[in-house]
N, CA, C and O atoms as a MOPAC input file, in Angstrom:
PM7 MOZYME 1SCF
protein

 N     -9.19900 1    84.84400 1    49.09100 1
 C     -8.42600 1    83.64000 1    49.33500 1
 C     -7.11100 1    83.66700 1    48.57600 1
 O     -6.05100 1    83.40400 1    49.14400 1
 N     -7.17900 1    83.97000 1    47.35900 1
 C     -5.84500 1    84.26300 1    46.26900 1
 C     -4.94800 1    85.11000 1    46.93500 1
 O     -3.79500 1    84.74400 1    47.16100 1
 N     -5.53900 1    86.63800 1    47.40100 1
 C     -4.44400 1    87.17000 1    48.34800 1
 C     -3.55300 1    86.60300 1    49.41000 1
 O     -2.32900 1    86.74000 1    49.42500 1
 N     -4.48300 1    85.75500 1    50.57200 1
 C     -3.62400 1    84.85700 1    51.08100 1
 C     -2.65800 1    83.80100 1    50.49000 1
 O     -1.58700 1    83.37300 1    50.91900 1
 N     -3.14200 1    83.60400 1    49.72900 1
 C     -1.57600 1    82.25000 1    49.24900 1
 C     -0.79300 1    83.07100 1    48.51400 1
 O      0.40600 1    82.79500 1    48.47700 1
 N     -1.14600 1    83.91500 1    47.98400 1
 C      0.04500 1    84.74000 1    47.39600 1
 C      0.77500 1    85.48500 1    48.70900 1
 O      1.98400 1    85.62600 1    48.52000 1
 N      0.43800 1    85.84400 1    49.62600 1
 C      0.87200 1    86.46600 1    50.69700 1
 C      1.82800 1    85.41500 1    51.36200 1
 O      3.01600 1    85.73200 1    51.42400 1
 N      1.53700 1    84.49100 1    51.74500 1
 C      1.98100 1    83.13100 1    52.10100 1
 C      2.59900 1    81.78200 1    51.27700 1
 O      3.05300 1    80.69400 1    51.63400 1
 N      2.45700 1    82.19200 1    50.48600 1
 C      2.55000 1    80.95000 1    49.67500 1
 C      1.49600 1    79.66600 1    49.94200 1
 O      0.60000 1    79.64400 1    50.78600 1
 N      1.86300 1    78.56700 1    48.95800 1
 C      1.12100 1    78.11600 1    48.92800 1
 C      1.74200 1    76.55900 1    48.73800 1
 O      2.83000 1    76.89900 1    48.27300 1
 N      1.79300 1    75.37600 1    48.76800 1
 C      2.44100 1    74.32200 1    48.98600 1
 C      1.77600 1    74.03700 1    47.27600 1
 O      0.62900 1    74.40900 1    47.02900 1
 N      2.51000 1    73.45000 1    46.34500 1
 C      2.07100 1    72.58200 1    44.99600 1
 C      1.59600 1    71.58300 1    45.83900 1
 O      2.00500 1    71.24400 1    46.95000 1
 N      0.42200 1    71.03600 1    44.97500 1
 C     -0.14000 1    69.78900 1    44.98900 1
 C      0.46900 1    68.65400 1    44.09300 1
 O      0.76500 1    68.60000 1    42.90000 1
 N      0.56100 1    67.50800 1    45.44400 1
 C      1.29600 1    66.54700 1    45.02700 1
 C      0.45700 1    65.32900 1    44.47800 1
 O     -0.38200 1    64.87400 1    45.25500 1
 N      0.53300 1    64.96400 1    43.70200 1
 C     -0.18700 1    63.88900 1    42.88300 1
 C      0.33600 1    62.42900 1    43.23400 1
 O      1.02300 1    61.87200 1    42.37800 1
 N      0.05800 1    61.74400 1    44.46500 1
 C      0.74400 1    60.72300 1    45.07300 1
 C      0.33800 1    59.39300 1    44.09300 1
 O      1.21900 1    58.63300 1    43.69100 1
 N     -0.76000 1    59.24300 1    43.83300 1
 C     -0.90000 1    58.29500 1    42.46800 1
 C      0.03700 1    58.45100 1    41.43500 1
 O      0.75100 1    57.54900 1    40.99800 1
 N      0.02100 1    59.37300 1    41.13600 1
 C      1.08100 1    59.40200 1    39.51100 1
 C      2.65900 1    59.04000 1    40.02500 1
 O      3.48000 1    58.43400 1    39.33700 1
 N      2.92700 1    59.64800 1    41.64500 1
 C      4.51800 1    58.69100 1    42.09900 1
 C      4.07500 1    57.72200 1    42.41000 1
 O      5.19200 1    57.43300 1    42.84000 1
 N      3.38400 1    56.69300 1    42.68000 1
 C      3.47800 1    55.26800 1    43.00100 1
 C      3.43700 1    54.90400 1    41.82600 1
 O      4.26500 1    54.00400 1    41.69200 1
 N      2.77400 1    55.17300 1    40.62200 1
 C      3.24600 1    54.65700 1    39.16100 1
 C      4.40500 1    54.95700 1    38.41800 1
 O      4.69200 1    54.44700 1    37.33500 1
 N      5.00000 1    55.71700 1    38.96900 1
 C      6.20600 1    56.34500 1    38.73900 1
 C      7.32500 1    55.56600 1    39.45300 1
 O      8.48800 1    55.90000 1    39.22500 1
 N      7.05400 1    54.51600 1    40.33200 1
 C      7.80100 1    53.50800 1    40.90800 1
 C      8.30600 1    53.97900 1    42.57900 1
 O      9.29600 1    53.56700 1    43.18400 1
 N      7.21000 1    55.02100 1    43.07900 1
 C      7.56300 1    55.69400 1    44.37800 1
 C      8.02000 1    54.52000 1    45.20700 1
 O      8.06900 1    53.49600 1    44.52500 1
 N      8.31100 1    54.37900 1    46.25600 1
 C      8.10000 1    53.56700 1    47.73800 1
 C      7.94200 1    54.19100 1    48.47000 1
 O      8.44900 1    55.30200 1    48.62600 1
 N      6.92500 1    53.45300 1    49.35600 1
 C      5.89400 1    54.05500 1    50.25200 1
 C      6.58200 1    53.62000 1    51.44700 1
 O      6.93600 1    52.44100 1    51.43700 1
 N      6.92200 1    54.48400 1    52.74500 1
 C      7.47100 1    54.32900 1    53.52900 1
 C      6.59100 1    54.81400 1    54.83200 1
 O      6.02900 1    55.90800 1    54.86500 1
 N      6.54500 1    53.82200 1    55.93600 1
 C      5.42600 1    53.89600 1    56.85200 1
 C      6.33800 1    54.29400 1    58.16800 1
 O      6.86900 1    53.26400 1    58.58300 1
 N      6.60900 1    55.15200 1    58.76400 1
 C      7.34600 1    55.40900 1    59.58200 1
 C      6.55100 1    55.05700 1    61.22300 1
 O      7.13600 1    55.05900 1    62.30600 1
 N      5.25600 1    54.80600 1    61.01000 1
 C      5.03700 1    54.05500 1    62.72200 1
 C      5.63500 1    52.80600 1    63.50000 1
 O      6.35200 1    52.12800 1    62.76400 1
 N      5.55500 1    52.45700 1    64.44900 1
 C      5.92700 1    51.15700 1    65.31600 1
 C      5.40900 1    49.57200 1    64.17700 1
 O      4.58600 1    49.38500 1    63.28100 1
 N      6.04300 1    49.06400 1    64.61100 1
 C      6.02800 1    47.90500 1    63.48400 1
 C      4.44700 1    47.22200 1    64.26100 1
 O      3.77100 1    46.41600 1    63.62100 1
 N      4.07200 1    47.63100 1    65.52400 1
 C      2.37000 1    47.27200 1    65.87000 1
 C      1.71200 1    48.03900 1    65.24300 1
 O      0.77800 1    47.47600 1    64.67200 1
 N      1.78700 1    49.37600 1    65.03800 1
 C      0.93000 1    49.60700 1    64.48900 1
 C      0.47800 1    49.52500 1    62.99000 1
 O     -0.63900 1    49.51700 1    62.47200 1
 N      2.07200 1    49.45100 1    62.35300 1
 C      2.17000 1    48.83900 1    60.56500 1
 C      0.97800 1    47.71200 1    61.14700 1
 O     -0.23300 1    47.87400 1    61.29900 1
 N      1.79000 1    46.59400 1    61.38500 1
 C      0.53600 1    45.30600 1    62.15000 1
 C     -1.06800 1    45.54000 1    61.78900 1
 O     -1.62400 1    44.77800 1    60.99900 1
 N     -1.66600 1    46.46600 1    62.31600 1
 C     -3.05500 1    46.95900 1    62.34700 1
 C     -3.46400 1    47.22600 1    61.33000 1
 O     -4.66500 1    47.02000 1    61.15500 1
 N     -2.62900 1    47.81800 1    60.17000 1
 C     -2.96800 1    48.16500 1    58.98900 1
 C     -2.05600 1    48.66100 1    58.10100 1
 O     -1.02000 1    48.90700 1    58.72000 1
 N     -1.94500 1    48.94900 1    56.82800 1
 C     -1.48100 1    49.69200 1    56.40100 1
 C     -1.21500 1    49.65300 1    54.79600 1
 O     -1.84100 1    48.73100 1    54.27300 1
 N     -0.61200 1    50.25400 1    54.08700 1
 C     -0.85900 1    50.17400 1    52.35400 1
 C      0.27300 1    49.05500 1    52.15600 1
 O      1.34300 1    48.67600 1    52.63400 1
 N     -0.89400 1    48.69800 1    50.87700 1
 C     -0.07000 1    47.62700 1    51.00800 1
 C      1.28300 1    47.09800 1    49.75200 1
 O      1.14900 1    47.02500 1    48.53100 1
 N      2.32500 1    46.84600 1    50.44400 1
 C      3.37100 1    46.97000 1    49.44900 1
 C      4.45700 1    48.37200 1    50.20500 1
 O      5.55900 1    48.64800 1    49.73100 1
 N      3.97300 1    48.95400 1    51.17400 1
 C      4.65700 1    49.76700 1    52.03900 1
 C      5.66500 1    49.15000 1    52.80100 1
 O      5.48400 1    48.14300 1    53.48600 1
 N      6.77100 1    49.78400 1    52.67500 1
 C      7.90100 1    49.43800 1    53.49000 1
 C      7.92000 1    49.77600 1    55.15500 1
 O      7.40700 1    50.88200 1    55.32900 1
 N      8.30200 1    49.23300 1    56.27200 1
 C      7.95900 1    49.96600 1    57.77900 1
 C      9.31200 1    49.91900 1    57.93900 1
 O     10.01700 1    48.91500 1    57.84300 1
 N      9.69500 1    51.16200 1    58.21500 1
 C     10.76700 1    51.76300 1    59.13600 1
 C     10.32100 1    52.44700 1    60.37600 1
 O      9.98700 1    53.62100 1    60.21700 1
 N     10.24400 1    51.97100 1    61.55700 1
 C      9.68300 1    53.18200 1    62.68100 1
 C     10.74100 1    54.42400 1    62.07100 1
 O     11.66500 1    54.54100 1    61.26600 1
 N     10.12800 1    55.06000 1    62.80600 1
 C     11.25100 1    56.31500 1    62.30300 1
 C     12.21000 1    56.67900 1    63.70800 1
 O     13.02500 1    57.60100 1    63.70100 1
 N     11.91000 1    55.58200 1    65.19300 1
 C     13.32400 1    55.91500 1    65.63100 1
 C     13.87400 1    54.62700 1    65.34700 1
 O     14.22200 1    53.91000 1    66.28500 1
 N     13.99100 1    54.25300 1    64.17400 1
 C     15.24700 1    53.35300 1    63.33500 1
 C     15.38500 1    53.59500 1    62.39500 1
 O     15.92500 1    52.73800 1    61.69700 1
 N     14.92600 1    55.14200 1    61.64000 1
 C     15.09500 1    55.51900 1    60.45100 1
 C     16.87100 1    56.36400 1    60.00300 1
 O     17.34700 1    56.77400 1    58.94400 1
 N     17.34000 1    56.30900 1    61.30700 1
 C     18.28400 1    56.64600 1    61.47500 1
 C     19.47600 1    56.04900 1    60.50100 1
 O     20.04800 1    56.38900 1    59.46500 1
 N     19.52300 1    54.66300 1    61.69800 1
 C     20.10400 1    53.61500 1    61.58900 1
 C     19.75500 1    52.54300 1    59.95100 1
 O     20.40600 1    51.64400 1    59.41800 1
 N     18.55400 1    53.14800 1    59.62900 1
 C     18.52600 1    51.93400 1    58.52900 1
 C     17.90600 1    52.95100 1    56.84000 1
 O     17.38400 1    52.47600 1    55.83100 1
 N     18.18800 1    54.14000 1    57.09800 1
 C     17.92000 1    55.02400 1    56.23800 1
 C     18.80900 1    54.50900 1    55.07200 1
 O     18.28600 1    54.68200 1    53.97000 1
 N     19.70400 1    54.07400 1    55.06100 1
 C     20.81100 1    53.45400 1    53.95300 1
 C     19.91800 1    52.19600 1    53.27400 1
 O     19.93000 1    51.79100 1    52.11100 1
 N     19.34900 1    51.85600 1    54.12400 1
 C     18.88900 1    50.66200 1    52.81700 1
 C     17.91500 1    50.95800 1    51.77800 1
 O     17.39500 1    50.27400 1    50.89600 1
 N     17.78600 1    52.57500 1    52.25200 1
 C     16.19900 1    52.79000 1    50.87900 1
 C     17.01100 1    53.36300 1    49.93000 1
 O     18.20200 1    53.59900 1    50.13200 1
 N     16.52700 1    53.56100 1    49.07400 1
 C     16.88100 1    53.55700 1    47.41200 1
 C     17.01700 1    55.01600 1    47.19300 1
 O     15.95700 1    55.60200 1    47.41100 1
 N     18.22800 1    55.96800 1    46.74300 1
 C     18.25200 1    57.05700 1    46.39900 1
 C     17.69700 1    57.75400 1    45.33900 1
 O     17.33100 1    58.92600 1    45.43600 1
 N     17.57500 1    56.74400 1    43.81300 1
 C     17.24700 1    56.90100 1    42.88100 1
 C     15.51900 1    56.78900 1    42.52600 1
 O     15.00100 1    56.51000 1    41.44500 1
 N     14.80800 1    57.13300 1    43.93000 1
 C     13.31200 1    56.75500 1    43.44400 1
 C     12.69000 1    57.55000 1    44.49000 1
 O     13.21200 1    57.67700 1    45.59700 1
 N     11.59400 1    58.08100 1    44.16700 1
 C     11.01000 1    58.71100 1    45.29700 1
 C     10.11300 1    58.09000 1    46.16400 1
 O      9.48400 1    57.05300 1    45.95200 1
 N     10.09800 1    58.93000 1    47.34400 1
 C      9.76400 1    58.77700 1    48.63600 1
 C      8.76900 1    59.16700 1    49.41900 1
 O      8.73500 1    60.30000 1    49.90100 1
 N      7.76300 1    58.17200 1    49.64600 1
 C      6.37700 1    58.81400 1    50.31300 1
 C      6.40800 1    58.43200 1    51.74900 1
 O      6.63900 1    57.32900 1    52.24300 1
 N      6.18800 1    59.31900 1    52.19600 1
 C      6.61300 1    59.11600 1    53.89100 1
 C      4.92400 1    59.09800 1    54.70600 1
 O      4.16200 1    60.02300 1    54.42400 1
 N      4.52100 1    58.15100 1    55.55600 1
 C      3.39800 1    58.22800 1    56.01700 1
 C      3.25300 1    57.26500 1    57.54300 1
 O      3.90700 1    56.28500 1    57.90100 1
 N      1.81000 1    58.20000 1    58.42300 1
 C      2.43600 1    57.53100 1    59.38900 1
 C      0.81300 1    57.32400 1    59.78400 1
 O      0.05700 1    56.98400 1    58.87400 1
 N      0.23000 1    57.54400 1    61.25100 1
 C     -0.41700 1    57.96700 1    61.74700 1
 C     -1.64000 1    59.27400 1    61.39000 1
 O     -2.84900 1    59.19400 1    61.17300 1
 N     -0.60800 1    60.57600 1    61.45200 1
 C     -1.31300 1    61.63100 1    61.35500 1
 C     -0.36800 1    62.46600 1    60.60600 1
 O     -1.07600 1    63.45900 1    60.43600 1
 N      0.31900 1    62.63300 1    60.26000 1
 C      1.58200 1    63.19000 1    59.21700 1
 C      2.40200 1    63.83100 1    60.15100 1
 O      3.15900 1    64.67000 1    59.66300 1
 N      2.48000 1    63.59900 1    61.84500 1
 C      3.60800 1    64.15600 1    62.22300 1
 C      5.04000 1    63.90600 1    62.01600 1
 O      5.97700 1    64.55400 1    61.55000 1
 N      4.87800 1    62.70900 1    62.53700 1
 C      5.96100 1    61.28600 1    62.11800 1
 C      6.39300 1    61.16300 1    60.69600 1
 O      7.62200 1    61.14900 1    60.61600 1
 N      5.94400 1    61.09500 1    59.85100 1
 C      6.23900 1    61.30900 1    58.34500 1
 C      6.68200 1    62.55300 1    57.82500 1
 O      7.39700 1    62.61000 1    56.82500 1
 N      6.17200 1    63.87300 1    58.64900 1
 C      6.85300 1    64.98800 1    58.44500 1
 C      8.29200 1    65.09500 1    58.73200 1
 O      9.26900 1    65.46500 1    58.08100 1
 N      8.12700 1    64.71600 1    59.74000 1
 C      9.51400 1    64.37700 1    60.65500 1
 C     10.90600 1    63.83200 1    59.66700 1
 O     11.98200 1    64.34700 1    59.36700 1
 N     10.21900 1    62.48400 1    59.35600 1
 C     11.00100 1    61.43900 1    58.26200 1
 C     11.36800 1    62.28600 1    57.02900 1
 O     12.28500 1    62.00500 1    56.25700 1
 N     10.54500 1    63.36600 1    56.92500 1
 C     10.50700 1    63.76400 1    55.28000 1
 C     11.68000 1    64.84600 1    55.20800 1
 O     12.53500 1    64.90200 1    54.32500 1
 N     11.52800 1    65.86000 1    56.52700 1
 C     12.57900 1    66.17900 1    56.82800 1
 C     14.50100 1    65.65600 1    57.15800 1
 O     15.59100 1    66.22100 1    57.06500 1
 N     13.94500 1    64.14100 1    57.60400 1
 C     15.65700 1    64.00700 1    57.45700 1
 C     16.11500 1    63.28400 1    56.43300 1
 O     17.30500 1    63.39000 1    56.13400 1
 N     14.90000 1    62.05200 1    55.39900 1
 C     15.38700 1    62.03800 1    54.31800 1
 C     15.79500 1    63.45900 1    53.58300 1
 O     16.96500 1    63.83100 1    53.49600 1
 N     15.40500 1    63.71600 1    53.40300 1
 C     15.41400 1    65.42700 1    52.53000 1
 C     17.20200 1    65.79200 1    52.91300 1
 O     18.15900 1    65.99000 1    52.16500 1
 N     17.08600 1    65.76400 1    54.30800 1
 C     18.64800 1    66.60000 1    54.64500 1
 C     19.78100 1    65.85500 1    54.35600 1
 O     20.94300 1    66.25000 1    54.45700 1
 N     19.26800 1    64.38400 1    53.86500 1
 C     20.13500 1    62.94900 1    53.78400 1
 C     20.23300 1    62.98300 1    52.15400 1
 O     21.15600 1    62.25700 1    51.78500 1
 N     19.62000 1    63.55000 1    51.18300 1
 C     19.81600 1    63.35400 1    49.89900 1
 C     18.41100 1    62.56400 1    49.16800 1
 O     18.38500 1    62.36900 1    47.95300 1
 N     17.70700 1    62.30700 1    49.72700 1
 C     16.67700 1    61.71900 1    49.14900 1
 C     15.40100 1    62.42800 1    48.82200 1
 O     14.87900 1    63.23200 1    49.59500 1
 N     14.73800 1    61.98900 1    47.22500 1
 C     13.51100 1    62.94600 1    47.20400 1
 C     12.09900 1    62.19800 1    47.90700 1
 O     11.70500 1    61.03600 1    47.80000 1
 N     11.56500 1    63.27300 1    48.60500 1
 C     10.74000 1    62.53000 1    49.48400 1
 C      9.59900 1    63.49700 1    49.66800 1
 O      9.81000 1    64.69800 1    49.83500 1
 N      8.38400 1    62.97300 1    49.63600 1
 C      6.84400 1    63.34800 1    49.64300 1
 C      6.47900 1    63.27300 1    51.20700 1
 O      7.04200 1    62.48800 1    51.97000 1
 N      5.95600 1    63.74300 1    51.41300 1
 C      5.22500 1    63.74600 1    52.63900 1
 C      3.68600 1    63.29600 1    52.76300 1
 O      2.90200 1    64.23200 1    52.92100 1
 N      3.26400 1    62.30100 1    52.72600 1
 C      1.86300 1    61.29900 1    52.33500 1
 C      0.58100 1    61.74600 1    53.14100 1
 O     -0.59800 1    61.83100 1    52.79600 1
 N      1.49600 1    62.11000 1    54.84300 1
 C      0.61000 1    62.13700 1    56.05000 1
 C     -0.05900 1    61.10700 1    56.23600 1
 O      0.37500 1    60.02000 1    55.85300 1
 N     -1.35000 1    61.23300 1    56.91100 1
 C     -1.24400 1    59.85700 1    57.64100 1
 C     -1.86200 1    58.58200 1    56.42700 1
 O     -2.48400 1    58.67900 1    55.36900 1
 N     -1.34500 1    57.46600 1    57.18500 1
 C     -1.79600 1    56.36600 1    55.93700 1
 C     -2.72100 1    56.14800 1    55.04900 1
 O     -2.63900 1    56.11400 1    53.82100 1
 N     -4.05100 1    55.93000 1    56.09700 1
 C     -5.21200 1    56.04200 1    55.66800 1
 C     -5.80900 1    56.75300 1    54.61600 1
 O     -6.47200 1    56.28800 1    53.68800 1
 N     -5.44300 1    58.20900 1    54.89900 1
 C     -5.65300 1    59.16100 1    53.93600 1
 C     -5.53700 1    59.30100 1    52.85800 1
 O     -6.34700 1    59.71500 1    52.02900 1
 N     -3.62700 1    58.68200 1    52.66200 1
 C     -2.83700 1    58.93700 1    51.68600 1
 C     -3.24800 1    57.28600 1    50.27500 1
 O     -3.02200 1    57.12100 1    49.07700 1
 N     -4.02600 1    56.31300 1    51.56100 1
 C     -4.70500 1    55.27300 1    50.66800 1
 C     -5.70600 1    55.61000 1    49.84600 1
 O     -5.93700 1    55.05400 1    48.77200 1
 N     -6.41400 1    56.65700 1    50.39100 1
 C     -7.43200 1    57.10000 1    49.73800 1
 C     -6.84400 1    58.00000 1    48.42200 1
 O     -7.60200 1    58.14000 1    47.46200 1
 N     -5.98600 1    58.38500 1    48.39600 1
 C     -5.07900 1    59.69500 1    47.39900 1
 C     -4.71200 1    58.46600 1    46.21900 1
 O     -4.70500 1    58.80600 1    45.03600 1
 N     -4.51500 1    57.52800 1    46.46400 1
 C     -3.28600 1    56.38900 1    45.53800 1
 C     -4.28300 1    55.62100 1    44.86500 1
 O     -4.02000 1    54.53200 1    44.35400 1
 N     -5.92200 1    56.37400 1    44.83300 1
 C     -7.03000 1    55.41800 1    44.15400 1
 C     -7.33500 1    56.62600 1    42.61800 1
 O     -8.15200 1    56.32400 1    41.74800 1

């Protein structure tokens, strides 16, 4: 198994608890119905096709957990904060990432 990640690399593990105490914001990039249905709470909703347009109002100086559904959508987001100047986590999907922030 060691050969492979050394062959490939290997992604660091991100400790999403220690950035939400660290003053992260949690950013939910689904449809504002599906924020609706659920979601962490204290999370900000940007769909992410208005993440475009409203990417200026999040905070440069704090990091960024991006989460959606299934982590496509948040991948997505994590990628254009990232190309926009912002440090940003990739959470994947909500649920999950609720379970990570315990």
């Amino acid at each position: 198994m060691s050969f492979f990640k050394n062959l490939f690399g290997s992604k660091p593990s991100v400790n999403f608890a220690q950035l939400l105490e660290e003053d992260a914001l949690i950013l939910d990039v689904r449809s504002s119905g599906e924020f609706k249905m659920g979601h962490i709470q204290g999370a900000k909703n940007i769909p992410l096709d208005q993440l475009n347009a409203k990417a200026r109002s999040l905070p440069k100086g704090k990091p960024i957990i991006t989460c959606c559904q299934s982590g496509r959508r948040s991948g997505m987001a994590k990628s254009f904060l990232d190309s926009h100047g912002y440090t940003c986590y990739n959470g994947g999907g909500w649920s999950s990432l609720q379970s990570k922030l315990k």
